[in-house]
N, C-alpha and C positions, 0 to 999 in steps of 0.2 A: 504494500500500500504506500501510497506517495501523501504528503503534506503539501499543496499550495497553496502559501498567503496571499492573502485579498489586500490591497490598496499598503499601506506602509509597515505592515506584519514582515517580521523576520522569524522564521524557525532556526531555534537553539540547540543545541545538545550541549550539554553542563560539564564541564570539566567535573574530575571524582575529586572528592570534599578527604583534605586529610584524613588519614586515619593516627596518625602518631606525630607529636609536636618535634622541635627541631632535639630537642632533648631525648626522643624514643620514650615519651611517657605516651600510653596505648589509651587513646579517647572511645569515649563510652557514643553511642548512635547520637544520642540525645546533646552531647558536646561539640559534636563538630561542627562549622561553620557552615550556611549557605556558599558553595563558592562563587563567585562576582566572574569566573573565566569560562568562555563560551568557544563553541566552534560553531561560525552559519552555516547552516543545513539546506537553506533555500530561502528567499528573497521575493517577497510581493513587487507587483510593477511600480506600486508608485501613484504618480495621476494627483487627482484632486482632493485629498483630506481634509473634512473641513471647512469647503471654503478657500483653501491654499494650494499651491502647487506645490508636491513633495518632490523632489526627486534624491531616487535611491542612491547611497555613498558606499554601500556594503554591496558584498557577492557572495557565493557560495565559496566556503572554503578559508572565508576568512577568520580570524581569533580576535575577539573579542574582551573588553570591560564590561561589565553591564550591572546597572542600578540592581542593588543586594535583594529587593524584595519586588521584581518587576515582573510581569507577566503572568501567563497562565499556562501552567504544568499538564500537560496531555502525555496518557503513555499508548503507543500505537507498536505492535508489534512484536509487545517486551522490550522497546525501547523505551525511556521517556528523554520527553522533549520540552521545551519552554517557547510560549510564540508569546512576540516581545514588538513594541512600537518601536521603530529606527529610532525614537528620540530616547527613548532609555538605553542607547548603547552608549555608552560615555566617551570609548576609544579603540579604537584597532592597535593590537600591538603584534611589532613584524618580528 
């Protein structure tokens, strides 16, 4: 099955959230952090949001920052995934 976002949606896949801190002390499910790093999965066209003309900055493939508590968690496949507004990506890092 395929995911494509509609108008400024970006699909996410979540980088894995520590398991053990820089010390090797072993975190409990409930401790670990939401991680903020993302890989795009796939890219909405873009167009008119709004009221405004969007045009997309992101592609597939790219890595990502993204706002700690943004979007909506969907699991398709026994994957999950996060579909996230291009404006809560904070920054692509190369």
């Amino acid at each position: 099955m395929n995911i494509k976002p509609l108008g400024d949606r970006v699909v996410t896949k979540m980088a894995e959230a520590e398991e053990t801190t820089q010390s090797g002390i072993i975190l409990a499910g409930s401790a670990k952090e939401k991680p903020q790093f993302a890989e795009v999965i796939a890219v909405g066209p873009g167009g008119v949001v709004d009221g405004k003309e969007v045009k997309m900055e992101l592609k597939a493939g790219d890595k990502v920052i993204m706002s700690k508590y943004a979007g909506t968690e969907v699991k398709l496949d026994g994957e999950e995934y996060v579909i996230i507004s291009q404006k809560d990506v904070l920054a692509i890092v190369d």
